[in-house]
C-alpha positions in Angstrom: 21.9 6.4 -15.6 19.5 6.1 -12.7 19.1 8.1 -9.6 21.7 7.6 -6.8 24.2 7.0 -9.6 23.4 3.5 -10.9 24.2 2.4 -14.3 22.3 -0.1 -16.3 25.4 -2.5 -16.0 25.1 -2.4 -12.7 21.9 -2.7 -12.5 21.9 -5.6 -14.6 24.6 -7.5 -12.1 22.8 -6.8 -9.3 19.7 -8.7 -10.9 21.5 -11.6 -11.7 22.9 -11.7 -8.3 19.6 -11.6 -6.9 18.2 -14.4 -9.4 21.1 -16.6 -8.5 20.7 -16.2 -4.3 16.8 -16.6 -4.5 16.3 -18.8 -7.7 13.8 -18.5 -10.3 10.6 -19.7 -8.1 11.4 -17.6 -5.3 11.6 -13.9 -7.2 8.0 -13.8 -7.3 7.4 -14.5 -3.5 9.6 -12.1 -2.7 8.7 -9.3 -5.4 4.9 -9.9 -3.6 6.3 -9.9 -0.2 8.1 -6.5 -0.4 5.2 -4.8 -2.1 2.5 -6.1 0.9 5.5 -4.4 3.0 5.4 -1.1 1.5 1.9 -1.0 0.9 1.7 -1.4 4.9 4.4 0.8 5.5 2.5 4.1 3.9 -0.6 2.8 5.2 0.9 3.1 8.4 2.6 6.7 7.4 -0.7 8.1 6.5 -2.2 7.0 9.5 -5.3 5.9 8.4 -5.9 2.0 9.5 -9.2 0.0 8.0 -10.9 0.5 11.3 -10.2 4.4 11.2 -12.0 3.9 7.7 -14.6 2.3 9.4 -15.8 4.9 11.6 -15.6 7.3 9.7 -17.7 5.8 7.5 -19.8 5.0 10.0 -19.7 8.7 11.0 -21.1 9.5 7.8 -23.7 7.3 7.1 -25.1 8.3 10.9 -25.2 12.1 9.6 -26.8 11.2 6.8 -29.5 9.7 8.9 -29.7 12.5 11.0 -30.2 14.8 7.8 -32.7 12.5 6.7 -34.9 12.3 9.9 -34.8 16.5 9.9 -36.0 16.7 6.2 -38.7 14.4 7.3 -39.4 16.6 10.5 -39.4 19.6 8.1 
């Protein structure tokens, strides 16, 4: 049994329900679709977009700069 009560039976007539609606071709379309969905969805969830990435490693490679410009200085 799986969580939230599902048996492999059913689980096993819900696929073939599935492969009869979409078809063969379709299944992998959609198996990719759905996981570019989640992967935005918890991108979205933790916030952090490309151009969030981008500053901050912009922000970093700016301080390391600055570090190297005082150890020169020194």
């Amino acid at each position: 049994m799986f969580p939230g009560g599902i048996s492999m039976t059913e689980l096993i007539i819900i696929l073939a329900i599935v492969l009869l609606l979409f078809g063969a071709g379709k299944l992998p379309e959609a198996g990719r679709a759905l996981g570019e969905g989640i992967r935005n969805f918890r991108k979205a969830l933790s916030g952090e977009t490309e151009s969030v990435k981008e500053v901050k490693a912009e922000d970093v490679r700016t301080e390391e700069k600055r570090e190297e410009k005082e150890e020169v200085k020194a």
